[in-house]
Backbone bond lengths (Angstrom), bond angles and torsions (degrees), N, CA, C in turn:
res aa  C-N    CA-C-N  psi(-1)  N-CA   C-N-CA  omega(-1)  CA-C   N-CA-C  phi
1 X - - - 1.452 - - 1.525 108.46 -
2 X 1.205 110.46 162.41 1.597 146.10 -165.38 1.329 88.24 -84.79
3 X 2.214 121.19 113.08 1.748 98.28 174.48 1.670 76.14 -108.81
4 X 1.269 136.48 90.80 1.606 128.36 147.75 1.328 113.71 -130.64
5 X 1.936 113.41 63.99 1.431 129.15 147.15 1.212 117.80 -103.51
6 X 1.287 133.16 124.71 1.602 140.77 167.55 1.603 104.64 -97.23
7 X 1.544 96.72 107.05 1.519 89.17 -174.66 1.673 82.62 -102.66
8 X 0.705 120.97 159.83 1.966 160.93 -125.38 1.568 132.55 167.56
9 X 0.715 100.68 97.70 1.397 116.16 162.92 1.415 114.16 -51.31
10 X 1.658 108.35 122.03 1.603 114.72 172.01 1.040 113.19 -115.72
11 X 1.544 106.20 -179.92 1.090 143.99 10.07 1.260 119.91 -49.40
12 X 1.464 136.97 146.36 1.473 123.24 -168.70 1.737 96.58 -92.33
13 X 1.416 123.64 -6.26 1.541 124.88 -161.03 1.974 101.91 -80.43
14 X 1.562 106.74 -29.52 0.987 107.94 177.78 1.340 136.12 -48.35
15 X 1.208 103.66 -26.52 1.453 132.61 -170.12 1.737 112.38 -76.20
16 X 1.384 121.37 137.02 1.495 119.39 -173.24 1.470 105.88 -82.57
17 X 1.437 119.68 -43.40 1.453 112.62 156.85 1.542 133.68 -80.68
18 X 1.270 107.26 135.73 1.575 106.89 170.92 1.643 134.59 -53.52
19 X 1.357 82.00 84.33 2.234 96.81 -166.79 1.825 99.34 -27.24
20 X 1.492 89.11 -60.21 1.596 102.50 -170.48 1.577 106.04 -35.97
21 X 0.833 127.47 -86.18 1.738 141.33 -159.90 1.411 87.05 -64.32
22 X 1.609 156.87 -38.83 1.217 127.88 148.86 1.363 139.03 -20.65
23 X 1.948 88.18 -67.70 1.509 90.65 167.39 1.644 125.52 -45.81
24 X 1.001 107.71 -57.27 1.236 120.86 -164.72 1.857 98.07 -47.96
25 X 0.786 126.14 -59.26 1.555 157.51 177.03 1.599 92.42 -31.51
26 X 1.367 123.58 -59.30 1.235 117.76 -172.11 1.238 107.66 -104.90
27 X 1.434 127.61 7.11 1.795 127.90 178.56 1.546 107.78 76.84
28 X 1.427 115.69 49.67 1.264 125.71 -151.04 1.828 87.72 -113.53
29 X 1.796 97.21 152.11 1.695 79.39 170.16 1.730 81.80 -139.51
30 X 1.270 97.87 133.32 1.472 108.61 -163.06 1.968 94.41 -94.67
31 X 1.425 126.06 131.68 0.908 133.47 156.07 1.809 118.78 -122.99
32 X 1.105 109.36 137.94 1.780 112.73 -176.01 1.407 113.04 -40.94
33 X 1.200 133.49 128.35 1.570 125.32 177.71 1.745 111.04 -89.24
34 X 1.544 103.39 -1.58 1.865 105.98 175.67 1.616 93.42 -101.90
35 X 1.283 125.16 17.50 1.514 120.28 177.55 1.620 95.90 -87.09
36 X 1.333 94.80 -71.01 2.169 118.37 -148.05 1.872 76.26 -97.40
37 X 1.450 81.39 176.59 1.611 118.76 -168.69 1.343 84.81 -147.68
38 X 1.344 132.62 0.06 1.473 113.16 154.28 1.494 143.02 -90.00
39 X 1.081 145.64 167.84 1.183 132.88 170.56 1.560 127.80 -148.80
40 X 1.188 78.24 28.62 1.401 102.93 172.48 1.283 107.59 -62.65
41 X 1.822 117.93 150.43 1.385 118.57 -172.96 1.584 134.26 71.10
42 X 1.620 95.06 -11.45 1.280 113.44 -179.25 1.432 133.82 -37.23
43 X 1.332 130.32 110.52 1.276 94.06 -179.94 1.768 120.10 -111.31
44 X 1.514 106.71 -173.26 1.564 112.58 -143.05 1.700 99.25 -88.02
45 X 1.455 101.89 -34.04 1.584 114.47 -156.64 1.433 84.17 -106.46
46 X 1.453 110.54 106.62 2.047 101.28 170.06 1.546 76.00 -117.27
47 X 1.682 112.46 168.38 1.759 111.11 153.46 1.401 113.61 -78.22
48 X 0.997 120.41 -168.88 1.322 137.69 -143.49 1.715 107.42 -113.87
49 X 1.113 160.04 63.23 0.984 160.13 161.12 1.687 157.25 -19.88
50 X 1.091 142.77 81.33 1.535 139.23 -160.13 1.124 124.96 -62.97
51 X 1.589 160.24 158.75 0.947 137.40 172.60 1.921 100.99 -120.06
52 X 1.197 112.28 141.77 1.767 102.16 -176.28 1.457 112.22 -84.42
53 X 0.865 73.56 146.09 1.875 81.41 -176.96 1.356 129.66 -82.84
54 X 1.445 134.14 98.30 1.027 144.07 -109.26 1.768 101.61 -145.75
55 X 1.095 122.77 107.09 1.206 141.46 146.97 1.701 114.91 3.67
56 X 1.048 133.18 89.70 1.709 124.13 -175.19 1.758 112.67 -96.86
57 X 1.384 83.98 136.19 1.315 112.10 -170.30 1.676 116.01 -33.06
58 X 0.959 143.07 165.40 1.447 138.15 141.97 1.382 109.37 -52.93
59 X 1.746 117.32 144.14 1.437 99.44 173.04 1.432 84.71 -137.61
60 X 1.896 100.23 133.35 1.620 122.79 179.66 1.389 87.05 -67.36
61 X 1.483 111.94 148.28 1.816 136.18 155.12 1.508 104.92 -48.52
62 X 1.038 102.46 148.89 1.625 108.90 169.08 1.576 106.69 -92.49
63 X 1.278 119.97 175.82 1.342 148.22 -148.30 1.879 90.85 -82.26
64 X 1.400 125.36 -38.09 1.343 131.24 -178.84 1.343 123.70 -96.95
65 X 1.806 116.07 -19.98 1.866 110.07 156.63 1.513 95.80 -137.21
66 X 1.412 96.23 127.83 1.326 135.15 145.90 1.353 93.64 88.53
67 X 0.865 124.70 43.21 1.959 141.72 147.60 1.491 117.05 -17.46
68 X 1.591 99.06 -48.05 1.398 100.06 -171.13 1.791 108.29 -78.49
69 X 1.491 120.05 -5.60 0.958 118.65 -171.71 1.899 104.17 -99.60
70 X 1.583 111.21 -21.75 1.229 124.52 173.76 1.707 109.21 -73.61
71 X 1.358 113.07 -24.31 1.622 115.83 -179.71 1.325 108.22 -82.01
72 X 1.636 111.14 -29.16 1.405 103.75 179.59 1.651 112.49 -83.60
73 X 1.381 123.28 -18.26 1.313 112.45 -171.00 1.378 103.78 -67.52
74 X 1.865 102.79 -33.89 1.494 108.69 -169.66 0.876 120.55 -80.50
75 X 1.625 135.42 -8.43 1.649 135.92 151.29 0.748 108.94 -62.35
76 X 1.682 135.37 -51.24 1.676 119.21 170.38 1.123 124.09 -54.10
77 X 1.326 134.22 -33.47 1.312 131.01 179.36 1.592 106.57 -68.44
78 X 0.901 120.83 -44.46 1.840 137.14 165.21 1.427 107.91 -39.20
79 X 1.261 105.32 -61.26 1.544 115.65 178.39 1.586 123.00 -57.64
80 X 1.497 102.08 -43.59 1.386 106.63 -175.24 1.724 106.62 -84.50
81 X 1.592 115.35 -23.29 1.705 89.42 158.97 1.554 125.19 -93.67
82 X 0.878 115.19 -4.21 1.580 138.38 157.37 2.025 96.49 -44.46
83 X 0.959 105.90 -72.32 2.010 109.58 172.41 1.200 92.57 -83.01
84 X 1.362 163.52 38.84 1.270 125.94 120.62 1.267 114.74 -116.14
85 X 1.632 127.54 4.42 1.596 133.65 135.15 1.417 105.65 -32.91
86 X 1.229 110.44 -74.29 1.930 125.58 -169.81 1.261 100.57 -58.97
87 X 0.979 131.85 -59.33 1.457 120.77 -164.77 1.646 99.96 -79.82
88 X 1.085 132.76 -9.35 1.678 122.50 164.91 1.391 104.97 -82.72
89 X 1.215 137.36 -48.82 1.845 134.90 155.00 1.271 118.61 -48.20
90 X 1.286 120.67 -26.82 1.518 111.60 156.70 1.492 130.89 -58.74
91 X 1.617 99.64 -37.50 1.549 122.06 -179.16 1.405 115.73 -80.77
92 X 1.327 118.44 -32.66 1.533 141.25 155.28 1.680 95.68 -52.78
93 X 1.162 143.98 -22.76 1.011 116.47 -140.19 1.668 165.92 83.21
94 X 1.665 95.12 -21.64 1.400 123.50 -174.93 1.635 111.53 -87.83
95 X 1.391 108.15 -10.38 1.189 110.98 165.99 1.287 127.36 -144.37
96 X 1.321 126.70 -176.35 1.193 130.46 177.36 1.729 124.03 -81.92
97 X 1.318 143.92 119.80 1.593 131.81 -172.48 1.113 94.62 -57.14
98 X 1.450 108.78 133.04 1.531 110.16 152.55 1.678 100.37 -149.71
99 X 1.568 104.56 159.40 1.407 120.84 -176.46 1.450 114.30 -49.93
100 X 1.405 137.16 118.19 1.220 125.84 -171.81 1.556 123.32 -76.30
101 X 1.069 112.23 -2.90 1.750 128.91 -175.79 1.490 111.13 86.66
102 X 1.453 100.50 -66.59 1.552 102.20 -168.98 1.719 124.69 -109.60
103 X 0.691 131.18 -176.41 1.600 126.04 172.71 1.329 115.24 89.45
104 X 1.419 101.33 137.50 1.693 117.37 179.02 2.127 100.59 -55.07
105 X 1.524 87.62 -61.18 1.838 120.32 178.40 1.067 88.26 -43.75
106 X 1.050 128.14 -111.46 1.235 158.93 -142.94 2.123 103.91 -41.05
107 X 1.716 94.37 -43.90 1.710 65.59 -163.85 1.638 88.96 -84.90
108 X 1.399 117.08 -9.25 1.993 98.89 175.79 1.645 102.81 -51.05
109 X 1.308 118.25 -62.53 1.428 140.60 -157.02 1.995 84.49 -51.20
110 X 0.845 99.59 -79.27 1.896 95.27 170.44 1.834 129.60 -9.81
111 X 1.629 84.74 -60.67 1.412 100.60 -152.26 1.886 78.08 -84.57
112 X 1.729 131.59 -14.64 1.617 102.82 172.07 1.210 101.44 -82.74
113 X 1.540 118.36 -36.62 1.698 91.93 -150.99 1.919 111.39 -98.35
114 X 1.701 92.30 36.46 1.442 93.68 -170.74 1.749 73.38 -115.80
115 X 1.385 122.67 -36.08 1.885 105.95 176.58 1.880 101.44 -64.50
116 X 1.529 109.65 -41.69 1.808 81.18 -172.56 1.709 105.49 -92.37
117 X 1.488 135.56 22.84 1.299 123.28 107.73 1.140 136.96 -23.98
118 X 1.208 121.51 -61.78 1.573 120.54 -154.24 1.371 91.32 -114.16
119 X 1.209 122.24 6.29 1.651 122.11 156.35 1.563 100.84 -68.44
120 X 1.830 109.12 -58.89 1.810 102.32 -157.73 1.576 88.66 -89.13
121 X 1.430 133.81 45.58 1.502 130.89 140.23 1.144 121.67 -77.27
122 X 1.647 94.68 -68.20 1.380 117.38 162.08 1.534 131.11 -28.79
123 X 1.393 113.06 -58.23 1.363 130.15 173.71 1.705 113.10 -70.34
124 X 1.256 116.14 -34.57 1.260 116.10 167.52 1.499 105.65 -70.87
125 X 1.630 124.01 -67.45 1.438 109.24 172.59 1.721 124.23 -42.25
126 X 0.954 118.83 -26.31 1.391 112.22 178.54 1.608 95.94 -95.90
127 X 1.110 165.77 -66.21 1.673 134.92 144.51 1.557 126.69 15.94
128 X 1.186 107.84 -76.23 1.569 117.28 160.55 1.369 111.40 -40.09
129 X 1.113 134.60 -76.36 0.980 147.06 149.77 1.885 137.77 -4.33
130 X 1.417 85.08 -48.30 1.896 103.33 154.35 1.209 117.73 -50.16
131 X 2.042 96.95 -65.66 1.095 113.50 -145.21 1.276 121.98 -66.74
132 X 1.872 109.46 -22.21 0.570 111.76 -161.94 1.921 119.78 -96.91
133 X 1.842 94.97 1.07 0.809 125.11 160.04 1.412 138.28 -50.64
134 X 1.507 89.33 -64.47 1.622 129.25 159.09 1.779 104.52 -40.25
135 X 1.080 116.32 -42.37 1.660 118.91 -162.04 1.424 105.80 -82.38
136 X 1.580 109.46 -46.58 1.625 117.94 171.54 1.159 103.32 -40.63
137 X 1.532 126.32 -74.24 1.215 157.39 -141.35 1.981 102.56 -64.48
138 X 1.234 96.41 -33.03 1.436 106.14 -175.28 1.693 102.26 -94.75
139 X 0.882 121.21 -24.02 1.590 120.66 -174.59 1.570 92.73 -86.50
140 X 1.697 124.23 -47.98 1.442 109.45 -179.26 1.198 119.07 -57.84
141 X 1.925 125.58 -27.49 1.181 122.64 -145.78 2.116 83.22 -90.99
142 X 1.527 133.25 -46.80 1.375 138.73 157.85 1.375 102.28 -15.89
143 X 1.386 106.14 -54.47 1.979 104.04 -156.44 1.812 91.77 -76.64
144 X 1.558 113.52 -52.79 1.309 93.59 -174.12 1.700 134.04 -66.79
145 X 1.066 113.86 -17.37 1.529 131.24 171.49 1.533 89.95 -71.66
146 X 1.215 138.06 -53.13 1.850 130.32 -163.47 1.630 81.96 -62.97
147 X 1.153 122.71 -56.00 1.866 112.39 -151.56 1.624 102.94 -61.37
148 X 1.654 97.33 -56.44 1.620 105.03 173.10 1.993 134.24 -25.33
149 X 1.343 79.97 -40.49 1.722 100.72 -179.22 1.342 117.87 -35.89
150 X 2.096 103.38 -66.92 1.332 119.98 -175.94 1.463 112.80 -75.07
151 X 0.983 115.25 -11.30 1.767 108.04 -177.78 1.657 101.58 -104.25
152 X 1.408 116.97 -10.31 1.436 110.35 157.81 1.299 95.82 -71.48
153 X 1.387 142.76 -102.51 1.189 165.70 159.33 2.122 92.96 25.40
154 X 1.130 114.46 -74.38 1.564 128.01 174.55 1.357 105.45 -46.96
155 X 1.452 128.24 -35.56 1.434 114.56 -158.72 1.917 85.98 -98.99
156 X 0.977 132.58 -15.40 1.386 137.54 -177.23 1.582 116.81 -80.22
157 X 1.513 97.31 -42.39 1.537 120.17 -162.89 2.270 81.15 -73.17
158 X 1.651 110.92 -61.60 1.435 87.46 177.25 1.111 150.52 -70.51
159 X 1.698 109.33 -14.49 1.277 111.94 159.01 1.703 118.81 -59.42
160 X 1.447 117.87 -34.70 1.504 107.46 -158.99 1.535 93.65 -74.80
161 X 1.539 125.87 -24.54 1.145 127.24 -162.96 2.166 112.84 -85.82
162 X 1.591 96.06 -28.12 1.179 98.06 155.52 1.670 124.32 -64.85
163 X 1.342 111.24 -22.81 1.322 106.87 -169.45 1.398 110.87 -88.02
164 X 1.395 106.84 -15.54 1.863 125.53 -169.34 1.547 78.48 -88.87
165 X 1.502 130.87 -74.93 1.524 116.70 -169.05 1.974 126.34 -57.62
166 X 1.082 88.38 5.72 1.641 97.44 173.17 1.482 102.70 -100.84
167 X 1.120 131.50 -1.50 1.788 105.55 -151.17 2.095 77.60 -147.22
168 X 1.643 108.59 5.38 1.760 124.13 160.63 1.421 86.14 57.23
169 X 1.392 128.13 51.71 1.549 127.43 161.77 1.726 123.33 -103.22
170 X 1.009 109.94 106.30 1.787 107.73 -161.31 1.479 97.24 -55.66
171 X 1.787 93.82 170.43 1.956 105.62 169.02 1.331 78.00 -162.97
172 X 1.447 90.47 -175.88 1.472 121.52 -179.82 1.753 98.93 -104.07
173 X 1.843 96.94 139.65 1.134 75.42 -176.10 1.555 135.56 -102.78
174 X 1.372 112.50 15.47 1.866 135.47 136.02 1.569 121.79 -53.45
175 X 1.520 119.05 -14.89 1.345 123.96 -159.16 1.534 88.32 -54.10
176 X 1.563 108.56 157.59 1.283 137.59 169.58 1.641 126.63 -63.54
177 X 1.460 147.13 133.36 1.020 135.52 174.48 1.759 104.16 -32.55
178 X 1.295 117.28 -80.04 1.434 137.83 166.93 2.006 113.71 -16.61
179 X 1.212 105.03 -41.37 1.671 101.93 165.54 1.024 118.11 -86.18
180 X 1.500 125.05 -30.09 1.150 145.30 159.10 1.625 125.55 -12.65
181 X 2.087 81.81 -79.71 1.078 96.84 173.50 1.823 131.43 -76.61
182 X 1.296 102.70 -26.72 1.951 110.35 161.53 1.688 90.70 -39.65
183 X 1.723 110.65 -80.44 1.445 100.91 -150.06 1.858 115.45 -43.69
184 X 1.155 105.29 -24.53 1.548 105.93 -160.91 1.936 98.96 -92.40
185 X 1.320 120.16 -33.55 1.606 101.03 146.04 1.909 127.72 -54.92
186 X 1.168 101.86 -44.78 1.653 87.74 -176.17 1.325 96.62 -86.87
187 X 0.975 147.80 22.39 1.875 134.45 129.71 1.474 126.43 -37.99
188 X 1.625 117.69 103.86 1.484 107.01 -155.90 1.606 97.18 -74.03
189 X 1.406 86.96 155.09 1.887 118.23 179.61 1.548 103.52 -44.75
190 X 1.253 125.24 115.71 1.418 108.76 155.40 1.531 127.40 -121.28
């Protein structure tokens, strides 16, 4: 038999050298040694390996020492989704924001969605605020076009009538823009 299996223990990332490009190096075919319970194929000559040195986890107490310190982590953890239930129904809508008391989470998560609160206040008050702008703005621009009308109409009505009293052509002097303007076309060309 064929001995070119490197059984190994993974994760292979753990490792300070690159298993892979080892293997390869010696015609090695690396399979996990926490996979198989076999070892068949094994071979004799693997290289030599480092493991990195790696930061270890926190480890919670068990249920038989220091319990009372495992009940308290687990009220905080209780507590802190307890305020981020409420403060997600606040954001939903279903409730009112309010300060959650406790929690690292919880009061960050607070302190954003109470700034983009009072962001869409803001932005809504200044909305209102347009609109209501917008409405003035449209009722002044109505009033000034109504005033505009007659002093177009007046500044038209005397020109056509200057042009009728230059050329000694009578009218009435109520006549209409519209008669106005006939008489001052059939005024011959000069």
């Amino acid at each position: 038999m064929n001995n070119k299996i490197w059984y190994l223990p993974g994760p292979f990332h753990q490792y300070l050298e690159d298993v892979k490009a080892l293997a390869k190096e010696r015609g090695l075919r690396i399979i996990d040694a926490n996979v198989t319970e076999s070892r068949e194929g094994e071979a004799h000559d693997v290289p030599e390996v480092t493991l990195r040195q790696t930061d270890s986890a926190p480890v919670l107490p068990s249920a038989g020492q220091g319990s009372g310190e495992l009940h308290e982590v687990v009220g905080k953890l209780n507590a802190e989704r307890d305020g981020l239930l409420r403060l997600i129904d606040a954001a939903e809508g279903q409730s009112e924001l309010e300060h959650p008391g406790a929690g690292e989470l919880t009061i960050r998560l607070f302190h954003a969605l109470k700034s983009i609160h009072e962001g869409f206040e803001t932005l809504t008050g200044e909305r209102d605020n347009l609109a209501e702008e917008v409405a003035s703005l449209r009722t002044e621009v109505e009033r000034l076009k109504a005033a505009a009308e007659p002093v177009d109409n007046a500044e038209k009505i005397a020109s056509l009538k200057a042009q009728l009293d230059a050329a000694n052509v009578p009218y009435r002097a109520n006549a209409s823009v519209e008669s106005l303007e006939k008489a001052v076309s059939e005024l011959p060309k000069a």
